[in-house]
C-alpha positions in Angstrom: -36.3 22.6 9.2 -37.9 23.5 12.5 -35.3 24.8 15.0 -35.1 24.8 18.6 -35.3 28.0 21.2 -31.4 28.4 21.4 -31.8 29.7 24.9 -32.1 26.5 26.2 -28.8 25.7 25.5 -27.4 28.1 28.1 -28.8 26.5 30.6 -26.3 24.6 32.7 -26.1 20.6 32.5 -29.3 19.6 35.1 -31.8 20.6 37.3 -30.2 20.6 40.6 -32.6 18.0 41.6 -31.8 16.0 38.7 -28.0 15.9 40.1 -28.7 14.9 43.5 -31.8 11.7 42.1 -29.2 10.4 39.9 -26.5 10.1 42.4 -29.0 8.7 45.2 -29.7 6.3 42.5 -26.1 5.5 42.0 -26.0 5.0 45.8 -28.4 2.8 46.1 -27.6 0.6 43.2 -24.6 -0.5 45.1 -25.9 -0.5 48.2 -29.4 -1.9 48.1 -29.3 -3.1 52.1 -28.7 0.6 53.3 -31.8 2.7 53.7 -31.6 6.6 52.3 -33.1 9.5 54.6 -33.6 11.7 52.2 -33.7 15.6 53.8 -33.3 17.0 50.5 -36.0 18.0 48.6 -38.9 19.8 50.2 -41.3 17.2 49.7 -43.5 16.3 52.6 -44.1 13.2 54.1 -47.4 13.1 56.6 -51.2 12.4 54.8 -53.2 14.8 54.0 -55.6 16.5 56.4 -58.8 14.2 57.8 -60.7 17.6 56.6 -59.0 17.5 53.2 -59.8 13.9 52.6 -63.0 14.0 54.0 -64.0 17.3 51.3 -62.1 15.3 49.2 -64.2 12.0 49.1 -67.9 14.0 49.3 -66.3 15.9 45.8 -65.3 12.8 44.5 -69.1 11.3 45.0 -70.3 14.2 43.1 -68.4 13.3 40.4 -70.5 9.8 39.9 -73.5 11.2 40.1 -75.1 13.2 37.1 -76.8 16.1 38.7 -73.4 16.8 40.8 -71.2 16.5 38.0 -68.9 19.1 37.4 -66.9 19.4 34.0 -64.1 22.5 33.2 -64.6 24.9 36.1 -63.6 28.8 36.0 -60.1 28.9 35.1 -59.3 31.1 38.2 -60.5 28.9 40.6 -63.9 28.0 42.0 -65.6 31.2 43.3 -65.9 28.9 47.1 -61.9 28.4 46.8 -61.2 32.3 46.2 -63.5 33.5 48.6 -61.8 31.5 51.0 -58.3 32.0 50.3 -59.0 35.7 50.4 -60.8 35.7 53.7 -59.2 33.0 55.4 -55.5 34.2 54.2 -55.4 37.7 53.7 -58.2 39.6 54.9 -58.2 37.9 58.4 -54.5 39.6 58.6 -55.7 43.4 57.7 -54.9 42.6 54.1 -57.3 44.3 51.2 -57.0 41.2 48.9 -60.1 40.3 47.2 -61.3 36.6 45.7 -60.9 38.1 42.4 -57.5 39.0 42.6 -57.1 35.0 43.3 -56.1 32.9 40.7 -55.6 29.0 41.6 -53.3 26.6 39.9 -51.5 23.3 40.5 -48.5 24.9 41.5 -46.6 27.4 42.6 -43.2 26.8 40.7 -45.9 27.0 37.8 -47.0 30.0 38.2 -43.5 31.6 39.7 -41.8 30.1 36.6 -44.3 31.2 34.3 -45.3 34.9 35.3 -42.3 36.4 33.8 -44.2 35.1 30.1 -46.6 38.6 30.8 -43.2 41.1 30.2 -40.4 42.4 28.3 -37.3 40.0 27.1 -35.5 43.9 27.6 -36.6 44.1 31.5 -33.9 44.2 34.3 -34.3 41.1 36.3 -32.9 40.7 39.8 -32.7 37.5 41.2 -31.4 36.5 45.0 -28.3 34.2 44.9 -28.8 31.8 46.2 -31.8 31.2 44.7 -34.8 28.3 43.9 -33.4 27.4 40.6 -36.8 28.0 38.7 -36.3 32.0 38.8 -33.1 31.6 36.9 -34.0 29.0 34.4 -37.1 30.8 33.1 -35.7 33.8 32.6 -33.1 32.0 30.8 -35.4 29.9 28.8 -37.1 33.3 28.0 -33.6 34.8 26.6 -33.2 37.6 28.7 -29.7 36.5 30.1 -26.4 35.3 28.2 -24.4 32.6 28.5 -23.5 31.2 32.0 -19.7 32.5 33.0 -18.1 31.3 36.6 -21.9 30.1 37.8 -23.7 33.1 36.7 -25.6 34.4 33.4 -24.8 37.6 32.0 -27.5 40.1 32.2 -29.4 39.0 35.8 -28.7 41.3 38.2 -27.7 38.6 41.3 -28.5 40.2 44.9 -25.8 38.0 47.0 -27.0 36.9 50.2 -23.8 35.7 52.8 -23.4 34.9 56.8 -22.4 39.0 56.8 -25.9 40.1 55.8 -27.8 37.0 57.3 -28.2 35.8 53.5 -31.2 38.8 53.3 -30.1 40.5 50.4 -29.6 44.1 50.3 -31.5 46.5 47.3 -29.7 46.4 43.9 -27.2 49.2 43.6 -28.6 49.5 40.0 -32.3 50.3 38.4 -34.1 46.8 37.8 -37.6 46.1 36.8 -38.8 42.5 38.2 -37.4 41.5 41.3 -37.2 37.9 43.0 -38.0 37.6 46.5 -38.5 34.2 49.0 -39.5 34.4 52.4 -39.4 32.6 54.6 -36.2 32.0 51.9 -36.0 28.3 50.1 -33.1 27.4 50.4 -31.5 29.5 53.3 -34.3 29.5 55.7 -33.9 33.5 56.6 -36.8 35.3 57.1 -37.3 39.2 56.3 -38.9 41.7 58.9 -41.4 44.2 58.1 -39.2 46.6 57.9 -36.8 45.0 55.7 -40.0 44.3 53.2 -40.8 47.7 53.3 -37.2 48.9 51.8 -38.3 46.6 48.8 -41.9 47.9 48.0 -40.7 51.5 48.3 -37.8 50.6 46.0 -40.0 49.0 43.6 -42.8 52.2 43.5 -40.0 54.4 42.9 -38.4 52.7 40.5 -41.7 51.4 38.4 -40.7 48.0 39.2 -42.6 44.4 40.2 -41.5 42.4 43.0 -42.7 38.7 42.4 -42.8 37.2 46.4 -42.6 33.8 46.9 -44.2 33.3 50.2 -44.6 29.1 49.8 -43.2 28.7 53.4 -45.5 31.7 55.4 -47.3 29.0 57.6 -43.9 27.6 59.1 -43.7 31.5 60.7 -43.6 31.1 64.4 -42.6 35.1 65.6 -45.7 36.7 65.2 -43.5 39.8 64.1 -42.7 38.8 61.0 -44.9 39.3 58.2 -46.6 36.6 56.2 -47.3 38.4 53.3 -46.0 40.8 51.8 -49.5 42.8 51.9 -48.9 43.4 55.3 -46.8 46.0 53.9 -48.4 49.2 53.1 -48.5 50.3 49.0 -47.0 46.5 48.2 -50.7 46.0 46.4 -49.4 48.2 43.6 -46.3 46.9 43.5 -46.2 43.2 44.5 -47.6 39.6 43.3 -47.5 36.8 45.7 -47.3 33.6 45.4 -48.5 30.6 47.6 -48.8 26.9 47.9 -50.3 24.0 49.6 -48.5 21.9 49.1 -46.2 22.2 52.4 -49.3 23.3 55.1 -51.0 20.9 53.9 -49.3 18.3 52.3 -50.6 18.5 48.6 -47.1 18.0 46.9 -48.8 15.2 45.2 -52.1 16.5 45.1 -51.6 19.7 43.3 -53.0 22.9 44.5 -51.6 26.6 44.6 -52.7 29.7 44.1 -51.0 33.6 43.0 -52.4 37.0 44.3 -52.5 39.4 41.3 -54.2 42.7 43.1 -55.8 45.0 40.5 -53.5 48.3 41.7 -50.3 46.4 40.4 -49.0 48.0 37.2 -47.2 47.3 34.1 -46.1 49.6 31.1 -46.0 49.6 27.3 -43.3 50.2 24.9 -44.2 53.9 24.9 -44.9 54.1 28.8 -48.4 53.5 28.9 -50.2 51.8 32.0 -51.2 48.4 32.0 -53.4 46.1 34.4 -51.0 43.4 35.3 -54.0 41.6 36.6 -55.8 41.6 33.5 -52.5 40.5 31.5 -52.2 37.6 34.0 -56.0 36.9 33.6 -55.1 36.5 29.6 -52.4 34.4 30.2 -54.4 32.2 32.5 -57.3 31.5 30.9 -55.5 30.9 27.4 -52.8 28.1 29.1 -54.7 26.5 32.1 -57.7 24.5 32.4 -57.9 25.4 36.4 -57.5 22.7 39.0 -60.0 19.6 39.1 -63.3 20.1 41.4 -62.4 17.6 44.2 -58.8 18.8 44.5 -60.1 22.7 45.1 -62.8 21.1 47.4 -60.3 19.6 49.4 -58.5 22.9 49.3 -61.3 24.7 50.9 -61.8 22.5 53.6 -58.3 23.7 54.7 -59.7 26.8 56.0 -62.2 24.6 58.0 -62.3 24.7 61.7 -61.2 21.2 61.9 -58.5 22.4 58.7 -56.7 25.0 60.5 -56.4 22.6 63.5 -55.0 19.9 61.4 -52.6 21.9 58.9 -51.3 23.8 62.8 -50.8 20.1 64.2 -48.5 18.9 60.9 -46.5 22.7 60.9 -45.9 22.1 64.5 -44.6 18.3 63.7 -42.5 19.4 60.9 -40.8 22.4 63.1 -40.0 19.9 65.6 -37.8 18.3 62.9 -36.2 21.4 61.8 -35.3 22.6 65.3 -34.1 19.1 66.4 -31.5 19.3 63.4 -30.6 22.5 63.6 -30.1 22.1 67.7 -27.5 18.7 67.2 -25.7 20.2 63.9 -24.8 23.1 66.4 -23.8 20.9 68.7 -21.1 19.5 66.2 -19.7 23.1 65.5 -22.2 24.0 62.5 -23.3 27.0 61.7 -26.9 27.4 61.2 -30.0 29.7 60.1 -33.3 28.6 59.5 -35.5 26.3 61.1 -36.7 28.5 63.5 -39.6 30.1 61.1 -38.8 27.9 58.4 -38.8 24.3 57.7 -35.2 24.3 55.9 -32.1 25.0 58.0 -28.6 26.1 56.0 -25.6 24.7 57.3 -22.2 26.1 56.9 -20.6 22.9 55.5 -16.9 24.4 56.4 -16.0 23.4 52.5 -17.2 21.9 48.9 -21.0 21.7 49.0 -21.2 18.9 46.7 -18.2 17.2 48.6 -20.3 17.1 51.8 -23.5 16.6 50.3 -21.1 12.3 48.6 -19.7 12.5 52.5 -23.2 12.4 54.0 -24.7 10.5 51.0 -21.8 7.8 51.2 -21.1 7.7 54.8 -24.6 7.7 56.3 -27.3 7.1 53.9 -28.5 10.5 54.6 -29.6 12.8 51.6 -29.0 17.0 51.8 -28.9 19.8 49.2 -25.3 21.0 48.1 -25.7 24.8 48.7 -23.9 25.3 45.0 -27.0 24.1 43.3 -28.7 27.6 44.6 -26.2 29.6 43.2 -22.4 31.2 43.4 -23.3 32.4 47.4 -24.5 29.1 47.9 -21.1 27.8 48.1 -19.9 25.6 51.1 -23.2 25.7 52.3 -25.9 22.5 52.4 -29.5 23.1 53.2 -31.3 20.2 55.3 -34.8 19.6 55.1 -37.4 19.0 57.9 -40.3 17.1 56.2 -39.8 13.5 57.1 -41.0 11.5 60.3 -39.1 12.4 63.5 -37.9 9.1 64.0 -36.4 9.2 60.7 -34.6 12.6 61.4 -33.4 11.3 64.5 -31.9 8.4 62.6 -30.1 10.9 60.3 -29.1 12.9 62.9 -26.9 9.8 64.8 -25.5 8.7 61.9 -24.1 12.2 61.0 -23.0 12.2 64.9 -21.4 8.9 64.1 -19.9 9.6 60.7 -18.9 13.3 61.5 
């Protein structure tokens, strides 16, 4: 009789995303005239880079051709990729990451999702509530939690994020042994300072810890204060994998590209307390379940680190930020709360009530499609994230129907 993984079972109904495309759906089943603007999910909504298309089409020529044909490349990436992720990325910011500590993939909810595969079911995990819903459900899926109770699983160690602490989460008040961390933070928008980052990695070094850092959202920075990476913190090599996406600079949501930052000083520890290379763990785990990312897709990649790339990827961060600070400037000026959209392409609205009640009111009432704040987790409560990635003229729209409906 062959059995299924009973931890899958504990996990709750959905996929927040699920929830919110079935009732869009419901929406517009009885209201096929009215057009939805969604501001939901991050997905973005400008074409790729001229640069990326461009690498993309000459890639895509030397598939047709014999001599230029490329079959399964390196699992880790193309050597021209890593090389200028490393240099382009890191190194040009004072970090000490090399191309071999690059490993690309088509993701990075992928490889966020997956890294926790390399460790103990027994580790301490803490996760940030609220939280991108993939940190939780893996670590479900992989059994290290109980059941759910009240929005929570037993056994995660939730670090609560509110309006007191500007939703950055302070240090556990317990020992843990993999930490969560997002900034700029999906869904809240917050960003950490340098300082703040540095509380973490010394935490984590003297605690034998891992912090995994989702840094998806670093090019939407605008304060050249705030850190990027979490490199640009000293000892976080040792200490820290990052992971990183375009899929939002440069609009590959569709196109699949990522990459994660495993540096060779980051540790890991047997049964009996012997060191491991979490690099060379990851490397295994790599190589055995991916097949890397196709030839024309990491060409196009590359060409994002162009001249005429960095110019392109700066003019869409710049369009998109003149989204978010347009909504976050007229829900203000309706008595909202806000944080975000200022280095950050999400802004987090204090809904003054039921998230997934305001998330139907806007739905119903405007055509206009948010994120209930309760889908992140318990803190997430009474709180709906809005997304900038749409046309302006779109999120103008939105924004005078919610004027009108409000």
């Amino acid at each position: 009789m062959i059995k299924i993984n009973e931890n899958f079972n504990k996990l709750q109904a959905s996929y927040l995303f699920s929830d919110i495309a079935k009732r869009v759906l419901q929406f517009q089943t009885a209201n096929p005239d009215k057009q939805i603007i969604k501001l939901g999910i991050g997905d973005v909504t400008r074409a790729l880079p001229d640069a990326c298309i461009e690498a993309f089409h000459t890639a895509v020529d030397e598939m047709a051709n014999d001599g230029t044909f490329h079959g399964y490349g390196p699992e880790q990436g193309y050597d021209f990729l890593r090389e200028a992720i490393a240099k382009g990325d890191f190194q040009s910011r004072g970090c000490n990451i090399e191309a071999e500590e690059v490993f690309v993939s088509d993701g990075a909810k992928c490889d966020s999702g997956n890294f926790q595969e390399i460790f103990a079911n027994d580790i301490r995990v803490a996760i940030p509530d609220p939280v991108y819903p993939v940190y939780v459900d893996t670590n479900v899926m992989a059994g290290r939690t109980g059941a759910a109770a009240d929005g929570r699983y037993t056994g995660l160690v939730y670090l609560e994020g509110n309006k007191e602490n500007g939703f950055i989460p302070g240090l556990p008040s317990e020992p843990v042994d993999l930490i969560y961390l997002c900034f700029p933070n999906n869904p809240t928008g917050a960003t950490a300072t340098k300082a703040q980052l540095k509380a973490w990695v010394d935490y984590a070094k003297a605690n034998k810890a891992l912090i995994l850092f989702d840094a998806a959202y670093e090019a939407f920075v605008q304060d050249d204060n705030l850190p990027r990476s979490i490199y640009e913190i000293e000892g976080a090599q040792e200490v820290a994998v990052e992971f990183r996406s375009f899929s939002k600079n440069a609009g590959f949501t569709g196109t699949r590209c990522a990459y994660t930052v495993v540096p060779k000083a980051c540790t890991a520890y047997t049964a009996s307390g012997e060191p491991v290379s979490i690099h060379g763990l990851w490397n295994r785990r790599h190589t055995t379940k991916f097949n890397s990312v196709s030839y024309p897709v990491q060409r196009a990649a590359e060409a994002v680190y162009s001249e005429a790339g960095q110019a392109q990827i700066s003019e869409l961060i710049t369009y998109y930020m003149k989204n978010a600070k347009y909504v976050r400037e007229h829900m203000e000026s309706l008595g909202y709360d806000c944080i975000g959209g200022e280095n950050s392409p999400y802004i987090w609205i204090d809904a003054k009530g039921d998230s997934w009640a305001f998330f139907d009111k806007l739905l119903n009432n405007t055509g206009v499609v948010c994120t209930p704040g309760a889908g992140f987790g318990k803190c997430g409560e009474g709180y709906v994230r809005i997304s900038a990635f749409n046309s302006f003229e779109n999120v103008q729209d939105a924004m005078n129907r919610i004027s009108e409906a409000i």
